[in-house]
C-alpha positions as CSV (number, residue, x, y, z in Angstrom):
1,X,0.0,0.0,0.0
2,X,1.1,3.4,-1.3
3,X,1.8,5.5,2.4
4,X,2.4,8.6,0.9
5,X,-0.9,11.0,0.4
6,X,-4.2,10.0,1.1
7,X,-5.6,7.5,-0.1
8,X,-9.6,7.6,-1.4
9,X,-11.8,5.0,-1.0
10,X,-12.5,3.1,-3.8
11,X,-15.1,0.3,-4.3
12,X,-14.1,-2.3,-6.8
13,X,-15.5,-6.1,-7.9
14,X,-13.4,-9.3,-7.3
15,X,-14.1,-10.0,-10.9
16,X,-13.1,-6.9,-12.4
17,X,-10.3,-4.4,-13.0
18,X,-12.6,-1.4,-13.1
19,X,-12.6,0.5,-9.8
20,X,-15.0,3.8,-8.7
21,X,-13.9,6.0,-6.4
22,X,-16.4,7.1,-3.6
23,X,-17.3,10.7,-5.3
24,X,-17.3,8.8,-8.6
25,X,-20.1,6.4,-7.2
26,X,-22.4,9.2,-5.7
27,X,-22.3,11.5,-9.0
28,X,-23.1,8.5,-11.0
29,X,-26.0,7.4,-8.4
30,X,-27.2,11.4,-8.3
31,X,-27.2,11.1,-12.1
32,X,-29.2,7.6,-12.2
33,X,-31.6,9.2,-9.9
34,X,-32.3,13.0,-11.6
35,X,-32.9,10.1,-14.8
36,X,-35.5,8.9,-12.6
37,X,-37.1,11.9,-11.9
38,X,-37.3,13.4,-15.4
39,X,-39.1,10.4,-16.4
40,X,-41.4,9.8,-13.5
41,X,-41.5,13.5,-12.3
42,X,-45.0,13.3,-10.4
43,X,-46.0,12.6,-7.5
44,X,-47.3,8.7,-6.9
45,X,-49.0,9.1,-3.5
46,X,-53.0,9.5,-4.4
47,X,-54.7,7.1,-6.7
48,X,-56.7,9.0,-8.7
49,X,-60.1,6.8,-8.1
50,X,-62.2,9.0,-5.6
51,X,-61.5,11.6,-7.8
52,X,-63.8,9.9,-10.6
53,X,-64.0,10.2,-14.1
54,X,-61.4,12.0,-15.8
55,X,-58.9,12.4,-19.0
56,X,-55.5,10.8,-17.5
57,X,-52.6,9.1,-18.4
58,X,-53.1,5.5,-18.7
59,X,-51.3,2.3,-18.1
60,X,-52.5,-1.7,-19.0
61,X,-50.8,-4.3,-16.5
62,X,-49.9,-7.6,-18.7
63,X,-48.7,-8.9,-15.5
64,X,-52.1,-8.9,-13.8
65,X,-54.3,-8.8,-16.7
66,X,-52.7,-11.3,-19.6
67,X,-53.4,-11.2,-23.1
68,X,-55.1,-14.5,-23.8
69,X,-53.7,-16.6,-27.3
70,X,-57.2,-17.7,-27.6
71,X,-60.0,-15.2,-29.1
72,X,-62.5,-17.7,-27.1
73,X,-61.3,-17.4,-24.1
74,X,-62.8,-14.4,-22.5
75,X,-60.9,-11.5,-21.6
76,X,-60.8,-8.4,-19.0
77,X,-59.0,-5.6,-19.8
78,X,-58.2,-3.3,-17.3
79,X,-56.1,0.5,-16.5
80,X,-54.3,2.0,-13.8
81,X,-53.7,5.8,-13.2
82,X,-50.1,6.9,-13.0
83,X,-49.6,6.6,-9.2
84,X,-51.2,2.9,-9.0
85,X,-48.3,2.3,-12.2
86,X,-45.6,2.9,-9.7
87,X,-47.0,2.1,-6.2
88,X,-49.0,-0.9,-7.0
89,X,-47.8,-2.1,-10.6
90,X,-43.9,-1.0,-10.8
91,X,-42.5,-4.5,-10.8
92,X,-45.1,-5.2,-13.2
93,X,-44.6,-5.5,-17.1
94,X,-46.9,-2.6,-18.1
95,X,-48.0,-0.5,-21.3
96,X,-48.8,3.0,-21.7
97,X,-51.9,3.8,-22.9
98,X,-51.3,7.5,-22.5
99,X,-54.3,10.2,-22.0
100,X,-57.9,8.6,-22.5
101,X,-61.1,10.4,-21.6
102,X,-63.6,9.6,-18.9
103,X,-61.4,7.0,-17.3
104,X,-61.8,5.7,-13.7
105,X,-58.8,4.0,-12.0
106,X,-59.5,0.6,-12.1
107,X,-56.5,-0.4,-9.4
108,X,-58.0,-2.1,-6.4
109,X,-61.4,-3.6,-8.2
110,X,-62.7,-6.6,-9.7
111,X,-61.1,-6.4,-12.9
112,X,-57.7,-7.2,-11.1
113,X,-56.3,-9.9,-9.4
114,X,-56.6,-9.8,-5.8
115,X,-53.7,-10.8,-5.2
116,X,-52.0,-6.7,-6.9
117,X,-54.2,-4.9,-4.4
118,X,-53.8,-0.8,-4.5
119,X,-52.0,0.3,-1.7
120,X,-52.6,4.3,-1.9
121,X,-56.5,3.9,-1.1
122,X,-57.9,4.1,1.8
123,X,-60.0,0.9,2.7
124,X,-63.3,1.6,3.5
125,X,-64.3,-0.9,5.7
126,X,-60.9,-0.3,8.0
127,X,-60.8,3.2,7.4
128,X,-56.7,3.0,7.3
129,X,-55.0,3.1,4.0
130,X,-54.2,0.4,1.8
131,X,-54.4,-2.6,0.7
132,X,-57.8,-2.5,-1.2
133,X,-59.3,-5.0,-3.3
134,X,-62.8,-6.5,-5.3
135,X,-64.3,-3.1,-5.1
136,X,-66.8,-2.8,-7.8
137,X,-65.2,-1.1,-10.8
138,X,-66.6,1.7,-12.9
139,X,-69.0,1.4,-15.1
140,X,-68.4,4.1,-17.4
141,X,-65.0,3.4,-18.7
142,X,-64.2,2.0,-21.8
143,X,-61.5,-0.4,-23.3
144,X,-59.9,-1.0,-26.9
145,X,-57.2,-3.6,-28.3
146,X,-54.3,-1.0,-26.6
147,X,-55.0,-2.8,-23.3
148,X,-53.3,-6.1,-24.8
149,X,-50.4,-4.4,-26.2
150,X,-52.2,-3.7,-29.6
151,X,-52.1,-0.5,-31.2
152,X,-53.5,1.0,-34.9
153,X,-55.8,-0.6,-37.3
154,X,-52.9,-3.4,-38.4
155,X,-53.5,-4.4,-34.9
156,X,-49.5,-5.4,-34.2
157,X,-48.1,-5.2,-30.9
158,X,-46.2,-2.7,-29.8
159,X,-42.5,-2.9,-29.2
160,X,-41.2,0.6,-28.0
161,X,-37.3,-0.5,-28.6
162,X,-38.1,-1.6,-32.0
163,X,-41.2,0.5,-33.3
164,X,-39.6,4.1,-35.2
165,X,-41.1,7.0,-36.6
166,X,-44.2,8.5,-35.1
167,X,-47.3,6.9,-34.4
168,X,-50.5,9.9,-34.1
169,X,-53.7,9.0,-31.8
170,X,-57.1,9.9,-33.2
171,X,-59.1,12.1,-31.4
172,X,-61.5,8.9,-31.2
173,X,-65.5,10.0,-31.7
174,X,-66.2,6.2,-31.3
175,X,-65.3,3.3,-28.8
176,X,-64.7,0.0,-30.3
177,X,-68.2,-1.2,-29.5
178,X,-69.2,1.9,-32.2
179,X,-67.3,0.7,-34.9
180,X,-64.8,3.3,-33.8
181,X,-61.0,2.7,-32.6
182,X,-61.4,4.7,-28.9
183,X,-58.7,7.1,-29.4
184,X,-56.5,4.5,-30.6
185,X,-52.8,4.6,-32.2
186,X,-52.3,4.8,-35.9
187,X,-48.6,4.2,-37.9
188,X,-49.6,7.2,-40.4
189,X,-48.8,4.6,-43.7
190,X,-52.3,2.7,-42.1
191,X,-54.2,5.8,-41.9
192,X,-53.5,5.7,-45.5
193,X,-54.4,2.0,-46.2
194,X,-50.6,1.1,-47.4
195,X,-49.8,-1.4,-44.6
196,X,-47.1,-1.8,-42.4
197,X,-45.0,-3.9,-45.0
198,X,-45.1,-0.4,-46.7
199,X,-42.7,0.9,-43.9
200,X,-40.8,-2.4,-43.8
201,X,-39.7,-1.9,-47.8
202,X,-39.2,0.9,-47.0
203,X,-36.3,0.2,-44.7
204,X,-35.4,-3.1,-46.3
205,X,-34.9,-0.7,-49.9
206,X,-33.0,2.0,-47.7
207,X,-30.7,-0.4,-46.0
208,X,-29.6,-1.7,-49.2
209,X,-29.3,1.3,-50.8
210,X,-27.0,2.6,-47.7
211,X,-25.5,0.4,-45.2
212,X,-23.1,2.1,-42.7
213,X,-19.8,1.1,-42.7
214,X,-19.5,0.2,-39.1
215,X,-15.7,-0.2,-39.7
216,X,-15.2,3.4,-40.9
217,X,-13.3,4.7,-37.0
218,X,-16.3,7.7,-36.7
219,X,-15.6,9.1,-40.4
220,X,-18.1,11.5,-41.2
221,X,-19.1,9.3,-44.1
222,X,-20.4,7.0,-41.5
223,X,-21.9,9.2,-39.6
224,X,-23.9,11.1,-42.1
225,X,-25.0,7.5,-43.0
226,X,-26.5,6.7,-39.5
227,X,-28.3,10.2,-40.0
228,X,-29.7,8.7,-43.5
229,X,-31.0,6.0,-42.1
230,X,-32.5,7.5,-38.7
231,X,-34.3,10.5,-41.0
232,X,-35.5,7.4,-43.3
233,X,-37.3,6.1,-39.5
234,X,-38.9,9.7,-39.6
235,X,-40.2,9.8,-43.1
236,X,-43.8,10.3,-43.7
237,X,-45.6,8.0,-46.4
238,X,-46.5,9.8,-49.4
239,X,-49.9,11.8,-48.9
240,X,-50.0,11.8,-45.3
241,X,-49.9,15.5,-43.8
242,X,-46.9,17.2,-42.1
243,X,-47.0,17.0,-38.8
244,X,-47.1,20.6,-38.3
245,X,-49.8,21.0,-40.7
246,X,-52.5,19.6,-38.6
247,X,-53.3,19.5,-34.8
248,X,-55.3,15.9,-34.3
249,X,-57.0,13.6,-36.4
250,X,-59.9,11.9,-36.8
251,X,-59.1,7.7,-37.8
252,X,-61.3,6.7,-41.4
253,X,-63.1,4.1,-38.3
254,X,-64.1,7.2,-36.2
255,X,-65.2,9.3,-39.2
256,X,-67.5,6.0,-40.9
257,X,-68.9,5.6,-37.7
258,X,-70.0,9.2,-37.7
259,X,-70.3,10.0,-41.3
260,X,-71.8,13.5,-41.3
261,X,-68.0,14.7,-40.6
262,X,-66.8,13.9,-43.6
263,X,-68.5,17.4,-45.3
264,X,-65.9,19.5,-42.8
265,X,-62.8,18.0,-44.8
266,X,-60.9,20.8,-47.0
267,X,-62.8,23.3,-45.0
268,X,-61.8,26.1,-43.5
269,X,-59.9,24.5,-40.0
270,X,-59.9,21.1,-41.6
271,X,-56.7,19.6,-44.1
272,X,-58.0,18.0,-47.2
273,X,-59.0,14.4,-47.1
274,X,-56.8,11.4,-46.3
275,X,-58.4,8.7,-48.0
276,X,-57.7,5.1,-46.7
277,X,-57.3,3.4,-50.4
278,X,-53.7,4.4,-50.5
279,X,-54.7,6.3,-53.5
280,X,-55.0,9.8,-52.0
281,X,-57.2,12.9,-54.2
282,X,-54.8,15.2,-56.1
283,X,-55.4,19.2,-55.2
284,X,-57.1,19.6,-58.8
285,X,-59.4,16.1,-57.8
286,X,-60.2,18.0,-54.8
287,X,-60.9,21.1,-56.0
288,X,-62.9,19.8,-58.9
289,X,-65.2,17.8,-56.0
290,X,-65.7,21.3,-54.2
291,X,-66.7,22.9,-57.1
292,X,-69.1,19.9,-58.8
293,X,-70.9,20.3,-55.2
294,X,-74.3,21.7,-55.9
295,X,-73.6,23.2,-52.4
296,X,-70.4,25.2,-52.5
297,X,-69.9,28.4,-53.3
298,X,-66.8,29.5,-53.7
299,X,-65.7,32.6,-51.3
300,X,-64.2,35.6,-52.2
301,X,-60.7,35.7,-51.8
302,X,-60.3,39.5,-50.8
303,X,-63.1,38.8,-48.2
304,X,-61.9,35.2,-47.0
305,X,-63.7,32.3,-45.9
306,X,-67.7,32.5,-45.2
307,X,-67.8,35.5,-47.2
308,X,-70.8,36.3,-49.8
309,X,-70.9,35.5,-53.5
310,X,-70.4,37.8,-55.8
311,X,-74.0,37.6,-56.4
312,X,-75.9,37.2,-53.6
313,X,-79.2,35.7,-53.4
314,X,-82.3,37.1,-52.4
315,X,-84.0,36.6,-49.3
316,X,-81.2,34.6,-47.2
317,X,-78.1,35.3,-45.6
318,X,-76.2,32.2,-44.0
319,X,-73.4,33.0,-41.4
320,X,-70.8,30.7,-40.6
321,X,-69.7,30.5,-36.9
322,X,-67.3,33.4,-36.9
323,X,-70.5,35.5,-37.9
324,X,-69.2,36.0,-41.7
325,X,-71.7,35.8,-44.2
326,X,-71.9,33.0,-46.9
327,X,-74.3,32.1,-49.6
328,X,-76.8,29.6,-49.3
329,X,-77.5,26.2,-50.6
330,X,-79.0,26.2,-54.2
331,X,-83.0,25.2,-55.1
332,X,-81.7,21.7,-56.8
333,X,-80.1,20.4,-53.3
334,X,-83.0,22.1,-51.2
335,X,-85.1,20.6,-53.0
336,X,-83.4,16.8,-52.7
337,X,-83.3,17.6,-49.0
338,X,-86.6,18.3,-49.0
339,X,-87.4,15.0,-50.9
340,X,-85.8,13.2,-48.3
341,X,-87.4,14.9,-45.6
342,X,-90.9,15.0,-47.2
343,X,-92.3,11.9,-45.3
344,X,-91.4,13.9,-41.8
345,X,-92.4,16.9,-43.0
346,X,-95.8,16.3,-43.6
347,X,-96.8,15.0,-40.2
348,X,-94.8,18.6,-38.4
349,X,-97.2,21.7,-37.3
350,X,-96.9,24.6,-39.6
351,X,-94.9,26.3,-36.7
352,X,-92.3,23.3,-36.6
353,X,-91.6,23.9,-40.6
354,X,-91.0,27.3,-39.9
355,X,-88.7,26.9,-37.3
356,X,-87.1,24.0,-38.9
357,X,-86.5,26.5,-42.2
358,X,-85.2,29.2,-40.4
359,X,-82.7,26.6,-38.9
360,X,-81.6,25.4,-41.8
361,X,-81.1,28.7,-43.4
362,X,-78.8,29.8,-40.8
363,X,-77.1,26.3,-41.1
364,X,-72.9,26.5,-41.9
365,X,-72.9,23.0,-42.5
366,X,-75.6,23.0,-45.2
367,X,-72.9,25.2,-47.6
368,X,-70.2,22.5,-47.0
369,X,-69.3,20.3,-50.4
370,X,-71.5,16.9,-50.3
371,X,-69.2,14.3,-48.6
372,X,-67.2,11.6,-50.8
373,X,-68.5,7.8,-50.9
374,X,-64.6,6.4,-50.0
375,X,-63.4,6.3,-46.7
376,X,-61.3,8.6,-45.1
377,X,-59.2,10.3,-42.2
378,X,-60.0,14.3,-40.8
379,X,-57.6,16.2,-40.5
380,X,-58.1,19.0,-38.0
381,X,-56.1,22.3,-37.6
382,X,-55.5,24.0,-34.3
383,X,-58.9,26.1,-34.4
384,X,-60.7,23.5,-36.2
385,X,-63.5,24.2,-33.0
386,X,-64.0,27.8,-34.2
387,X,-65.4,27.0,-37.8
388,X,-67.7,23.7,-36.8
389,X,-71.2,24.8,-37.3
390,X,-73.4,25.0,-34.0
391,X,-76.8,25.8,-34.9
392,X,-79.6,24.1,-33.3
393,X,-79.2,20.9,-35.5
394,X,-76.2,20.5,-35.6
395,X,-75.4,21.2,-31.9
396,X,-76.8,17.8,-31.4
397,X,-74.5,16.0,-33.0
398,X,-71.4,18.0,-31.4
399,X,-72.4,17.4,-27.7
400,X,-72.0,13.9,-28.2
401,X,-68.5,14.6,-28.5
402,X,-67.4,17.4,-25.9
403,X,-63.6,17.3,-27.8
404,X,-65.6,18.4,-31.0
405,X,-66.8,21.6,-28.7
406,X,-63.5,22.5,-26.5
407,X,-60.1,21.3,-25.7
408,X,-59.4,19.0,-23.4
409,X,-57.9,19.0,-19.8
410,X,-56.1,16.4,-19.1
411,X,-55.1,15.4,-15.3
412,X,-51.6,15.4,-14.0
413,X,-50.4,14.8,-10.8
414,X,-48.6,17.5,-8.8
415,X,-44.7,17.5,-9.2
416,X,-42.7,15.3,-6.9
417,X,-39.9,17.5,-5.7
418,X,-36.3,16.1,-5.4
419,X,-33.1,16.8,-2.7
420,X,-33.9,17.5,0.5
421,X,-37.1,19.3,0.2
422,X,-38.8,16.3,-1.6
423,X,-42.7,16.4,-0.5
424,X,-44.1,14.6,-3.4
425,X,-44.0,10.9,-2.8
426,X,-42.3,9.1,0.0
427,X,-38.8,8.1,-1.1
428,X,-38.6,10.4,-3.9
429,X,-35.4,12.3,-2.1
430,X,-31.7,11.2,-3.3
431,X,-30.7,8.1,-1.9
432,X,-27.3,10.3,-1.0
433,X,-29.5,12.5,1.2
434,X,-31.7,9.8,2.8
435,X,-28.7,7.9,3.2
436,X,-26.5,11.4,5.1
437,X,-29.7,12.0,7.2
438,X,-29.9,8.2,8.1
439,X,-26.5,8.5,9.6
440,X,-26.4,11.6,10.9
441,X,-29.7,10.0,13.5
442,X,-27.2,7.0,13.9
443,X,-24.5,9.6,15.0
444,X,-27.0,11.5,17.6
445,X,-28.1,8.2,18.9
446,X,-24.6,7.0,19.8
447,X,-23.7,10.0,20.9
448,X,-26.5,10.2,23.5
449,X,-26.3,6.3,24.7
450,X,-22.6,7.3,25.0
451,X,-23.7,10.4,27.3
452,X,-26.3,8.8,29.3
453,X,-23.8,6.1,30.3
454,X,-21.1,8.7,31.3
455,X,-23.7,10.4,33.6
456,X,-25.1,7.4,34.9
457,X,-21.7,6.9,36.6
458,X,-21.2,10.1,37.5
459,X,-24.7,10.0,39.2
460,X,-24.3,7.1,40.9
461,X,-20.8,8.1,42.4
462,X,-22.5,11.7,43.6
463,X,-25.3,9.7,45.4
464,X,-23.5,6.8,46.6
465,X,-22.5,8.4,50.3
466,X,-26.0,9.5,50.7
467,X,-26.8,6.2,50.2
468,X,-24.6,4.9,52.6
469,X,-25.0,7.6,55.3
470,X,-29.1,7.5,54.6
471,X,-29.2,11.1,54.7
472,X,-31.8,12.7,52.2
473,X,-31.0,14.3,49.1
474,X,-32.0,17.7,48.7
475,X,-32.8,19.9,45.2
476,X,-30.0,22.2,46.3
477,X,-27.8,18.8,46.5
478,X,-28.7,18.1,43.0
479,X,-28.6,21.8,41.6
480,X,-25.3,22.1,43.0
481,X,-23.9,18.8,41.9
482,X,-25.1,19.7,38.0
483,X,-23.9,22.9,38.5
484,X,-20.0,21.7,39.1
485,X,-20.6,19.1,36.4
486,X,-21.3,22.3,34.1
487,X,-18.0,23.9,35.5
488,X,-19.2,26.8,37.7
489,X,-16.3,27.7,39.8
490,X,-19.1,29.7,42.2
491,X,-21.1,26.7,42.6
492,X,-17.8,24.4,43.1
493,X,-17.3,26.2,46.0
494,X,-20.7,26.1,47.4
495,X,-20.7,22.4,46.6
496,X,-17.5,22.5,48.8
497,X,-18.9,23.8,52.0
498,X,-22.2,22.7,52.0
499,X,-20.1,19.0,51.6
500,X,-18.3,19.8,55.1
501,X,-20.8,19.8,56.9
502,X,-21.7,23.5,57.5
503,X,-25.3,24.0,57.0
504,X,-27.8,23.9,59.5
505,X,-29.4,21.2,61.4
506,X,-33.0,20.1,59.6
507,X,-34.3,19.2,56.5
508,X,-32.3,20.5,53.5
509,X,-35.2,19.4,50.8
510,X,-36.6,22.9,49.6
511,X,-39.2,23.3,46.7
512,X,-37.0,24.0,43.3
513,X,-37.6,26.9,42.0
514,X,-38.1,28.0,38.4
């Protein structure tokens, strides 16, 4: 051993070379744990059942809810809030489900095992918290093929390490049970009916074409390679939007399953159509559709959208929903609505046709192209909401879907704070720290046993005489012994006489004051 200098700790394996120096070790465990933080940076002390339903992040346990290999055998999906993922679930293998609407925590009921209880609820028959289990669960939630590990319409399972390239969620107007995919996943080359084997020749054609030379030491040739290749992962199929062209989506499932969407496409707020054939409308095809329309009128382009013709017609003004005026439907498709209303019509009180007239004259939604036969994905800009129409018939169809009407909240849990301050969840402070303040309670307690042992014997040698003479201890006794324990040269020499014997006959217990 080298005597010269200090010499650091160092912590080292039997089986290795490699050795760590103490500060080493604790910078690399801080790092490890601000990691942990920045990805689970909330607070996992409430579950987020008794707070009902709400739009959370979501998480599927495979461990206590497997996927069955067997489409017979019946399955129950269930999904955890974000604290029960941790708390209840962390050694679990789990999926993300991200932020779904309406959702109760289903930790702690009948669609789990028993035996993964949730351990953040308080149980109501004890009244103390945790662990809870086979409470009824929520009625009002509902499930789709992500709870299994399934995302998109190609239905493949999900494997984060190996999945590239962005996948976009639909803003979901129908559940599963609808004929909907309930705000489901989509690979965008799906969307647009190419498949996933359209991705997959994709890469297959792009690896051939430019294979990194692995061997090449870090040249820049390589590297510019790797950057190929990763871009290539990015790379959008032909006719799908840019990302930032659009805000959400609405899946070709979603829109068939609520057809009377499909007139909002290439509208003002909304991208032209994304048509699942994998044959997607050229701007001209589109263009021609709009203006075939027996409906549209085009606007005019010094006025912008909603604006009136350069002919108005008589006797009707239509306003879209930012109050600008636009021209109304023609006779010919008035006339085939009417046709298809007639039957209803006739059985309605003259004051029911009027009102229903004077609806549809001030109808938005009315001027919109007729919609096209194929099916297709919505793509919605950011203020899609202002330019949906929302008079009296048509409100009825957006309140069935509150994320037509508004944006969407979504919960979060308050932040867990790290160091020493850390309030969030138990534990959530550096191990360093909770490991410095465990010590530093390990010191004080030696310390005092230490203390209270020292004093013990001094004690017990101050009242030894008194035991042997049977004289009575007095409080000025004891004030006077502490008092030369504490080194006051005053009271050492008061503790001197009244040890000789010089007080006065009687009983020296007084009443201590203060």
């Amino acid at each position: 051993m080298d005597n010269q200098g200090s010499i650091e700790p160092r912590f080292a394996r039997a089986d290795s070379h490699d050795s760590q120096t103490a500060s080493d070790f604790i910078d690399s465990q801080l790092k490890l744990e601000a990691d942990a933080r920045e990805a689970l940076p909330f607070a996992f002390d409430h579950c987020t059942q008794p707070l009902g339903p709400l739009r959370q992040n979501l998480f599927s346990c495979l461990t206590c809810t497997p996927p069955s290999s067997s489409p017979s055998t019946t399955y129950t999906p269930a999904a955890v809030c974000y604290s029960c993922s941790i708390a209840c679930h962390g050694e679990h293998e789990l999926v993300e489900l991200f932020n779904r609407r309406n959702f109760t925590c289903d930790c702690g009921t009948t669609r789990l095992p028993a035996t993964s209880p949730c351990t953040l609820r308080i149980d109501p028959s004890t009244g103390v918290k945790g662990p809870v289990h086979s409470q009824p669960a929520a009625e009002g939630n509902t499930y789709n093929q992500n709870c299994r590990n399934r995302f998109c319409g190609c239905g493949e399972l999900y494997d984060a390490h190996a999945e590239k390239g962005t996948m976009f969620q639909c803003l979901g107007l129908a559940g599963e049970n609808e004929g909907g995919c309930g705000e489901d996943w989509w690979h965008p080359e799906c969307v647009l009916g190419l498949g996933r084997e359209w991705s997959r020749n994709k890469k297959a054609r792009h690896g051939a074409e430019r294979t990194p030379d692995h061997n090449g030491n870090g040249s820049e040739e390589t590297t510019n390679q790797l950057r190929e290749l990763e871009h290539d992962d990015e790379e959008l199929p032909p006719g799908f939007p840019a990302e930032d062209d659009f805000e959400t989506f609405i899946c070709y499932k979603c829109v068939d399953a609520n057809p009377w969407i499909k007139r909002y496409a290439s509208s003002t707020g909304f991208l032209p159509p994304v048509l699942h054939t994998g044959v997607q409308p050229t701007n001209e095809q589109t263009s021609i559709t709009r203006a075939e329309s027996p409906n549209h009128k085009e606007p005019d382009g010094a006025l912008g959208h909603g604006t009136v013709a350069d002919k108005p017609v008589q006797n009707s003004v239509i306003s879209d929903p930012e109050g600008n005026q636009n021209s109304p439907p023609s006779s010919t498709s008035l006339k085939r609505r009417a046709d298809d209303d007639d039957t209803e019509e006739r059985d309605m009180p003259n004051q029911a046709k009027k009102i229903k007239l004077e609806t549809n004259k001030n109808c938005y939604y009315e001027t919109l192209p007729e919609a096209r036969p194929e099916s297709l994905s919505i793509f919605l800009k950011e203020d899609f909401r202002d330019h949906l129409c929302r008079c009296a018939n048509c409100y009825i169809k957006l309140r069935k879907h509150p994320q037509l009407l508004e944006e969407e909240e979504s919960y979060e849990p308050p932040l867990s704070e790290g160091g020493e301050d850390a309030r969030g969840s138990v534990g959530t402070g550096s191990l360093l720290d909770r490991g410095e303040a465990a010590l530093n309670n390990v010191d004080r307690t030696v310390e005092g046993v230490m203390v209270y042992n020292h004093l013990k014997d001094k004690v017990k040698s101050f009242l030894q005489p008194f035991a042997e003479s049977g004289q009575a201890v007095g409080a000025e006794d004891i004030k006077a012994y502490f008092e030369k324990l504490r080194g006051d040269e005053q009271a050492i020499k008061t503790a001197a006489v009244a040890g000789s014997g010089e007080s006065g006959d009687g009983d020296n217990r007084r009443e201590q004051s203060g």
